[in-house]
Structure formats: structure tokens, C-alpha cells
ZAKE-511819 format. One line per field, with one value per residue: residue number from 1; x, z, y of N, C-alpha, C in turn. Coordinates in nm, 3 decimals. Atoms other than C-alpha are relative to their C-alpha. Last residue first. Example, Ala and Ser with C-alpha at 12.3 -4.5 7.8 and 13.67 -1.06 7.14 Angstrom:
# residues 2
seq	(2|1)
n_xx	(-0.082|0.089)
n_zz	(-0.006|0.000)
n_yy	(-0.119|-0.119)
ca_xx	(1.367|1.230)
ca_zz	(0.714|0.780)
ca_yy	(-0.106|-0.450)
c_xx	(-0.077|0.090)
c_zz	(0.073|0.000)
c_yy	(0.109|0.120)
END
This chain:
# residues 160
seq	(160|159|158|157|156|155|154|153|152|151|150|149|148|147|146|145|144|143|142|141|140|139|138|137|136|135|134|133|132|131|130|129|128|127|126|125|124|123|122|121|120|119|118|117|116|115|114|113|112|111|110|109|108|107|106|105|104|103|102|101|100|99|98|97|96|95|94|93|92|91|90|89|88|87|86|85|84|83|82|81|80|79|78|77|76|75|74|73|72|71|70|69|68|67|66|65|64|63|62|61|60|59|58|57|56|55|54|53|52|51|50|49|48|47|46|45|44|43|42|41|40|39|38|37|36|35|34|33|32|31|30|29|28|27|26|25|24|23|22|21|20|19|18|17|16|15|14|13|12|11|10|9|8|7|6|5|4|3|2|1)
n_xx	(0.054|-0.024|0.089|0.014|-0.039|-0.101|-0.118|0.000|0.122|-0.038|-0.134|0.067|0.024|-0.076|-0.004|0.081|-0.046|-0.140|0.025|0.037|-0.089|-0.055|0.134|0.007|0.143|0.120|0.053|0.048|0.176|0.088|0.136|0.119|0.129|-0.083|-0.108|0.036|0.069|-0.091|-0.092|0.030|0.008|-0.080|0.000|0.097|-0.041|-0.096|0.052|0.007|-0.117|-0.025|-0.034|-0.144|-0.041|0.039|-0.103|0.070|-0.030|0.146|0.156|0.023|0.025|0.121|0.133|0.112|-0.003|-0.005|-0.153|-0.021|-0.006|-0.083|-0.115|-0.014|-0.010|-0.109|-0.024|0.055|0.115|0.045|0.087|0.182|0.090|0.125|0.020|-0.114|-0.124|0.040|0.011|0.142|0.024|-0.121|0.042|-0.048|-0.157|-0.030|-0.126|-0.043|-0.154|-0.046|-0.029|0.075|0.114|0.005|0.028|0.020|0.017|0.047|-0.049|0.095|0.035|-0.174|-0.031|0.028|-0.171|-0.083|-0.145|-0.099|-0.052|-0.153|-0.065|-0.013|-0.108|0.050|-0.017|-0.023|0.132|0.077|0.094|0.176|0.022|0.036|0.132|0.096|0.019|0.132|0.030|-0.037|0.024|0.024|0.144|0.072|0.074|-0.123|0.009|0.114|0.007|-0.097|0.001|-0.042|0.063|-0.094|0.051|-0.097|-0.135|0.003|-0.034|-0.126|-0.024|-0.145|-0.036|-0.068)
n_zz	(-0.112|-0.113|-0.086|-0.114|-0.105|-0.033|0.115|0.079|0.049|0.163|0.089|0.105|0.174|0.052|0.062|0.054|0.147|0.082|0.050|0.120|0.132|0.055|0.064|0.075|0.006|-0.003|-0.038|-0.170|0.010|0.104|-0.036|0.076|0.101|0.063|0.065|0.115|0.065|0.082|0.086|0.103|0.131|0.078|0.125|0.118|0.117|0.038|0.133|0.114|0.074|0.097|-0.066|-0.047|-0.100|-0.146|-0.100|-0.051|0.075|-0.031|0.078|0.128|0.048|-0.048|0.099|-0.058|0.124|-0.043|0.022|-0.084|-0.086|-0.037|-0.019|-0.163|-0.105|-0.091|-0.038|-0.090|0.046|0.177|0.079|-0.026|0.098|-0.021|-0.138|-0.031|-0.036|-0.081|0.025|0.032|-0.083|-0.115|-0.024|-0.128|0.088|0.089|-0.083|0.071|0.111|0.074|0.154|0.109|-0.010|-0.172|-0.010|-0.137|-0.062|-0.130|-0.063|-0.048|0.068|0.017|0.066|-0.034|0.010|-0.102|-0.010|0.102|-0.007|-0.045|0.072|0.099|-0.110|-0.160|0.030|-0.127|-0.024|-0.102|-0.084|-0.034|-0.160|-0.014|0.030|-0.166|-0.056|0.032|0.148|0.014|0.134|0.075|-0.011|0.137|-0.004|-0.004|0.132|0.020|-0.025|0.104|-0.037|0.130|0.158|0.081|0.187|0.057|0.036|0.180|0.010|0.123|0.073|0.058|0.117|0.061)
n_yy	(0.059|-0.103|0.050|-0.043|0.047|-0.084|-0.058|-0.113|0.041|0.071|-0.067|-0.083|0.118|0.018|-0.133|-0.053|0.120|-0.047|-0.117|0.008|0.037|-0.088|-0.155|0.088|0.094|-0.073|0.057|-0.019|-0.052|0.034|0.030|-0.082|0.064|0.071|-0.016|-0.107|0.127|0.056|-0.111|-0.049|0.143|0.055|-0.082|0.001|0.085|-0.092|-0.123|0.101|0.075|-0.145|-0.065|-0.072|-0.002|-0.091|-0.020|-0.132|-0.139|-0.081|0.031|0.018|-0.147|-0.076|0.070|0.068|0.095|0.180|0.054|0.044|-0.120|-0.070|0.106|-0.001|-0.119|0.044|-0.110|-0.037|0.013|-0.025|-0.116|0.004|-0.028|-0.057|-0.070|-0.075|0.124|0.124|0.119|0.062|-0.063|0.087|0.073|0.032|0.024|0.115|-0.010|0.113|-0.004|0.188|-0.042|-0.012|-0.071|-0.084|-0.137|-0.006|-0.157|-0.024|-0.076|-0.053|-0.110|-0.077|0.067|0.175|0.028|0.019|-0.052|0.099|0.167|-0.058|0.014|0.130|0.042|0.074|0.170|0.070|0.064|-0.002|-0.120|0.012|-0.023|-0.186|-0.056|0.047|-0.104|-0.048|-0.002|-0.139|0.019|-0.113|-0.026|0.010|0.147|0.132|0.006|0.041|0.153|0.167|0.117|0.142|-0.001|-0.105|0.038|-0.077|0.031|-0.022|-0.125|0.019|-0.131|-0.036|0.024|-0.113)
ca_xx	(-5.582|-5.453|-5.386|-5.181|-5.173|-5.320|-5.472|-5.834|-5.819|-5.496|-5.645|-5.980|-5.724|-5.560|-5.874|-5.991|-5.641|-5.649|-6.017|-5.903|-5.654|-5.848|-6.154|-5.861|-5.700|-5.352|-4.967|-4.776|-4.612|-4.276|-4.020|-3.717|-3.468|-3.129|-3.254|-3.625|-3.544|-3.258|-3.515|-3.761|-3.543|-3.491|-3.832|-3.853|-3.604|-3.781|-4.106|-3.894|-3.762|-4.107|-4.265|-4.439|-4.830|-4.989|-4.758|-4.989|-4.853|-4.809|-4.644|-4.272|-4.351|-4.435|-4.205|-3.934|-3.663|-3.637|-3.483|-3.847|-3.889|-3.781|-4.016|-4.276|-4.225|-4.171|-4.507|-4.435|-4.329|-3.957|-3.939|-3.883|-3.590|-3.360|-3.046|-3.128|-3.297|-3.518|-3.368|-3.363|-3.025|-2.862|-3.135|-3.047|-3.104|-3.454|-3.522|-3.809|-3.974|-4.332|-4.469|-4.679|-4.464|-4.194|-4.286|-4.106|-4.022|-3.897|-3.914|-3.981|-3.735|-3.506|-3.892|-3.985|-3.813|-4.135|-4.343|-4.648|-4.705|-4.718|-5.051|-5.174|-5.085|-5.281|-5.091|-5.088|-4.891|-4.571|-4.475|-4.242|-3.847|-3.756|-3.569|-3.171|-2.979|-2.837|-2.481|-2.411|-2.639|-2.617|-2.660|-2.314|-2.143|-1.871|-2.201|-2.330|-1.976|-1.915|-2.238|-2.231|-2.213|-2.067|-2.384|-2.329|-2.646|-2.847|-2.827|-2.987|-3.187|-3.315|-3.654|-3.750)
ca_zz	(-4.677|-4.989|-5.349|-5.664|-5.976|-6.240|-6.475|-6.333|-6.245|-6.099|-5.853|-5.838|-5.685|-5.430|-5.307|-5.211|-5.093|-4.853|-4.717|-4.667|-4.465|-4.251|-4.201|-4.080|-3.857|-3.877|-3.851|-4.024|-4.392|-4.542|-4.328|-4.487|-4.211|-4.021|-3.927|-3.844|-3.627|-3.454|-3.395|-3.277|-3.071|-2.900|-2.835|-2.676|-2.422|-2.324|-2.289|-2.069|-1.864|-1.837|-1.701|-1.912|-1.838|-2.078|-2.358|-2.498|-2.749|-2.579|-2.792|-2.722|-2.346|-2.293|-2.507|-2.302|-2.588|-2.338|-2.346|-2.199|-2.450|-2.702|-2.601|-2.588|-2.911|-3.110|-3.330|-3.519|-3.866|-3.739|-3.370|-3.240|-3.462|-3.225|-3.188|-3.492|-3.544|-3.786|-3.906|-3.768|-3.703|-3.944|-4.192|-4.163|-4.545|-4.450|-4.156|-4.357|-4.139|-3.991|-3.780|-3.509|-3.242|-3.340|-3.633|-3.782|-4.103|-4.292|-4.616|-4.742|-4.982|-4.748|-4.558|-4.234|-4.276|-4.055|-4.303|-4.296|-3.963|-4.072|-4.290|-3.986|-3.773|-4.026|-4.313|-4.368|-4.652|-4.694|-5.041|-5.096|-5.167|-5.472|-5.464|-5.408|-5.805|-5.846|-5.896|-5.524|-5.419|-5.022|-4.813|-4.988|-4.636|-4.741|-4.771|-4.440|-4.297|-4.477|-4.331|-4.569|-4.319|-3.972|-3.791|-3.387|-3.274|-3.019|-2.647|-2.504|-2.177|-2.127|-1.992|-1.620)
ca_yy	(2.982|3.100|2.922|2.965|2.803|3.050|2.813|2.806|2.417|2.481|2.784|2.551|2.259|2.503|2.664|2.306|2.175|2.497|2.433|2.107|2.167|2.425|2.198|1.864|2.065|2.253|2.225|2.474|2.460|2.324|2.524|2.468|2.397|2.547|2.879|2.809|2.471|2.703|2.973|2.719|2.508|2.836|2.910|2.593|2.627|2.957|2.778|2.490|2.762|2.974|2.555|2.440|2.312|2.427|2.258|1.993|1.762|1.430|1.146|1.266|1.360|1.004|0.813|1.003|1.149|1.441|1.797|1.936|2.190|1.971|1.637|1.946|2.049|1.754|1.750|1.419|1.289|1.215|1.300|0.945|1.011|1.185|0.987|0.749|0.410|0.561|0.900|1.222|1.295|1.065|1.184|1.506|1.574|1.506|1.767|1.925|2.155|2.170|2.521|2.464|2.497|2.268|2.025|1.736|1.663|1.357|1.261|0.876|0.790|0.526|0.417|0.453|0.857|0.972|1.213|0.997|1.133|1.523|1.374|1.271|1.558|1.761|1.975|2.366|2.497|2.670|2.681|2.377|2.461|2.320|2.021|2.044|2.002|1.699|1.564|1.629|1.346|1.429|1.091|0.975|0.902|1.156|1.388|1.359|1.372|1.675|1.912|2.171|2.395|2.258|2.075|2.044|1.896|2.063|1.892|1.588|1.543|1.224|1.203|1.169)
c_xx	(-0.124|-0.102|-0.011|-0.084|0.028|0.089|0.101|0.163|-0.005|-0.096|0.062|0.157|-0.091|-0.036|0.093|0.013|-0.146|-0.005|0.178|-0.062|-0.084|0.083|0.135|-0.084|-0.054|-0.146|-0.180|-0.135|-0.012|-0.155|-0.108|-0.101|-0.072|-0.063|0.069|0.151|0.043|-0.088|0.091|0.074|-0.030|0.059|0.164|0.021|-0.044|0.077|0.154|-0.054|0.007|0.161|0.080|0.040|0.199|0.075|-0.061|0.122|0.011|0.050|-0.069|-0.177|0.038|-0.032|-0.101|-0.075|-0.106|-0.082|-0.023|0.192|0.093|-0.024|0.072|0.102|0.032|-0.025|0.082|-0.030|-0.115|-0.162|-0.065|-0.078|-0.144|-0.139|-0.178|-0.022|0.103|0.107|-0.070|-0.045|-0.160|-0.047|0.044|-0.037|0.102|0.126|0.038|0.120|0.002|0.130|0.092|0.080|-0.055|-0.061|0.004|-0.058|-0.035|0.005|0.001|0.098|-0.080|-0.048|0.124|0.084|-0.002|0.145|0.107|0.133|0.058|0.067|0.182|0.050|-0.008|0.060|-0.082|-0.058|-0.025|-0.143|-0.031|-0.029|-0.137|-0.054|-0.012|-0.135|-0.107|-0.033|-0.137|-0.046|0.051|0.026|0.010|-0.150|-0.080|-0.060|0.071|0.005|-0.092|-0.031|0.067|-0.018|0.078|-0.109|0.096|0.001|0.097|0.126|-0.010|0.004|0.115|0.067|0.146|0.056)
c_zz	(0.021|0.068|0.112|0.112|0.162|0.160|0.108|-0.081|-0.101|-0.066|-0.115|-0.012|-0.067|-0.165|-0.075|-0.095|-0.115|-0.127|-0.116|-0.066|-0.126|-0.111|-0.061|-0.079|-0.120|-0.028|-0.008|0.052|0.149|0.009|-0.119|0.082|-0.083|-0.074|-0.076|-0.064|-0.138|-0.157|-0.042|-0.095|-0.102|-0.082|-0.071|-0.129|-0.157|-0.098|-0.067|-0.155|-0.109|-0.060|-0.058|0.049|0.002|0.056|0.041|0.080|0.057|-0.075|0.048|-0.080|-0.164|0.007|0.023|-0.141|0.137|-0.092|0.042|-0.030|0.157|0.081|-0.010|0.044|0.146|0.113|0.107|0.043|0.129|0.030|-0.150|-0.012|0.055|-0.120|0.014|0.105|0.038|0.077|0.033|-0.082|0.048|0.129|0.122|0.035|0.133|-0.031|-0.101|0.018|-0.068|-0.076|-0.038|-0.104|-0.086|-0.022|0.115|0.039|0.138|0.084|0.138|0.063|0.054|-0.056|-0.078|-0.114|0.001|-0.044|0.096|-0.067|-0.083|-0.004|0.017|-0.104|-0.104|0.049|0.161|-0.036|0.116|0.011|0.109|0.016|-0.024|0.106|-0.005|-0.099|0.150|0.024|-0.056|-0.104|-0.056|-0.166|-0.106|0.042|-0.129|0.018|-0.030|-0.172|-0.075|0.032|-0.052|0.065|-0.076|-0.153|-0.038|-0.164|-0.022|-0.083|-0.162|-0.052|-0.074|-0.090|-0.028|-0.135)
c_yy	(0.000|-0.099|0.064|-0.022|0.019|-0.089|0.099|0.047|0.122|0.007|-0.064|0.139|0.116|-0.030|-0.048|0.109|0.042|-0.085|0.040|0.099|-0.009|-0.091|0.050|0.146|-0.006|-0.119|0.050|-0.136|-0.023|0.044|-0.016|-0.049|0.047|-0.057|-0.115|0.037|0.147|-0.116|-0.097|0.091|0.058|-0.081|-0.005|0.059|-0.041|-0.082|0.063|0.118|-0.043|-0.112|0.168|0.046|-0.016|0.018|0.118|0.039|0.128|0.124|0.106|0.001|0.018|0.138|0.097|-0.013|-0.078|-0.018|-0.119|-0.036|-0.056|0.050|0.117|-0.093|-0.037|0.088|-0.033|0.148|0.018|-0.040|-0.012|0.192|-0.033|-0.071|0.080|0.100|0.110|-0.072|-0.120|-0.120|-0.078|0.063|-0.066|-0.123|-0.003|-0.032|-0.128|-0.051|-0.133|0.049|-0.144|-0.007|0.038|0.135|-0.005|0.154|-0.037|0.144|-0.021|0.155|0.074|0.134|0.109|-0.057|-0.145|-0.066|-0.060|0.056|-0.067|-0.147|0.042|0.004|-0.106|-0.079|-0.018|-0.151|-0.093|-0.009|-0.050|0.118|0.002|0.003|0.127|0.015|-0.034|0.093|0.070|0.030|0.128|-0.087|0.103|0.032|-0.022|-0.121|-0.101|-0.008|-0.032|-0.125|-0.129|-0.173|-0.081|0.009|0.113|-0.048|0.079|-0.064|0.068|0.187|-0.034|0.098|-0.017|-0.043)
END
């Protein structure tokens, strides 16, 4: 059995995370990514290994950017065998197991765990930028394809 854990508690603004100097007040935030889809492998090199590396994580399909939670998601921190993974089923279940961390498939949930789920997802979707959705290797590169003749032609844009 895993080890069930509970959602953090995150006041806005999150002071501690700033009082520790993770936030850089002096700067403006990035810009928020267009939503684009990515393959598990390129989700992977999103895991926080290194101090500049981001880190996201995706629950049910869809990828956030849990970066400025590093203390959350971190290396070495309460949840980071999520960073640069699909978490889903480790949330659904409410376990940091190795073994429901690495697997993806959630056939076999129980309605509970589904339910738990969808509430990860509403808190993932309220407190994160979602950077783009999980997706196979054809559909990414169909995207990076349309992308690069959108620059190419000047008008920068792109579609699935």
C-alpha cells in the first residue's frame, strides 16, 4: 500500500516561498506558454534535476508547470517523484508508491479513486499554468511541423 498524502495548503502569494527567495520579485513572471502537446519524454526532461530546470507534471493528460512550487515538487521533496511525470494514478490512489507512480494506466480505478482524481484535476487546473497536454510522438510532431512553417511564413501561430 502507498502512502496516502493530502493537498498542500498554499496561502496566495505563497510567503514562505518567497521569504526563502525562490520567487525573484524584481522580475516580471514568464509568459504563459500556449498550450501545446509534448511526449512523456519530453514531459521527463521537465523533472527540477537541475536548480533551472522547470518542472511540470501532468494529471489526466493535461501538463502544468508546478515550478514556483519547487518545495513541493522539487527533488528530494514531499511529492517530487511526480516532477516530469504523468501523476495521475499515484494521485488518484493518494500514494507516493514507486509502483503506482511509474504506471500510467487508470482502467482499473476504482469510482472513488476516479473521483479523487478529478479533483486533483480541478485543483491542478486552478492553481497551475497548464503548458500543453500529453500526446504521442505523430501528434507532436505534426504540431512542431505546422509550428515551424507558421514562423517560416511570418505569422507565428500553429494548430494541431
Amino acid at each position: 500500500t502507498g502512502t496516502v498524502f493530502s493537498q498542500p495548503v498554499m496561502a496566495d502569494g505563497d510567503a514562505a516561498t518567497v521569504a526563502a527567495g525562490a520567487v525573484d520579485l524584481s522580475k516580471p513572471p514568464p509568459a504563459k506558454p500556449k498550450p501545446r502537446p509534448y511526449t512523456a519524454a519530453q514531459l521527463a526532461q521537465r523533472n527540477g534535476a537541475e536548480a533551472d530546470t522547470r518542472i511540470w507534471l501532468c494529471v489526466k493528460g493535461r501538463i502544468y508547470d508546478v515550478s514556483h512550487r519547487r518545495q513541493f515538487y522539487g527533488p528530494g521533496s514531499a511529492y517530487g517523484a511526480f516532477a516530469g511525470r504523468d501523476a495521475s494514478r499515484a494521485l488518484a490512489k493518494g500514494s507516493l508508491d514507486a509502483t503506482d507512480v511509474s504506471n500510467t494506466s487508470l482502467d482499473d480505478l476504482a469510482a472513488d479513486e476516479r473521483q479523487t482524481l478529478d479533483e486533483w484535476a480541478e485543483t491542478f487546473e486552478a492553481r497551475y499554468d497548464c503548458v500543453g497536454w500529453l500526446a504521442d510522438d505523430d501528434e507532436v510532431a505534426r504540431y512542431e511541423a505546422s509550428a515551424a512553417a507558421a514562423a517560416a511564413d511570418g505569422d507565428g501561430s500553429a494548430s494541431a
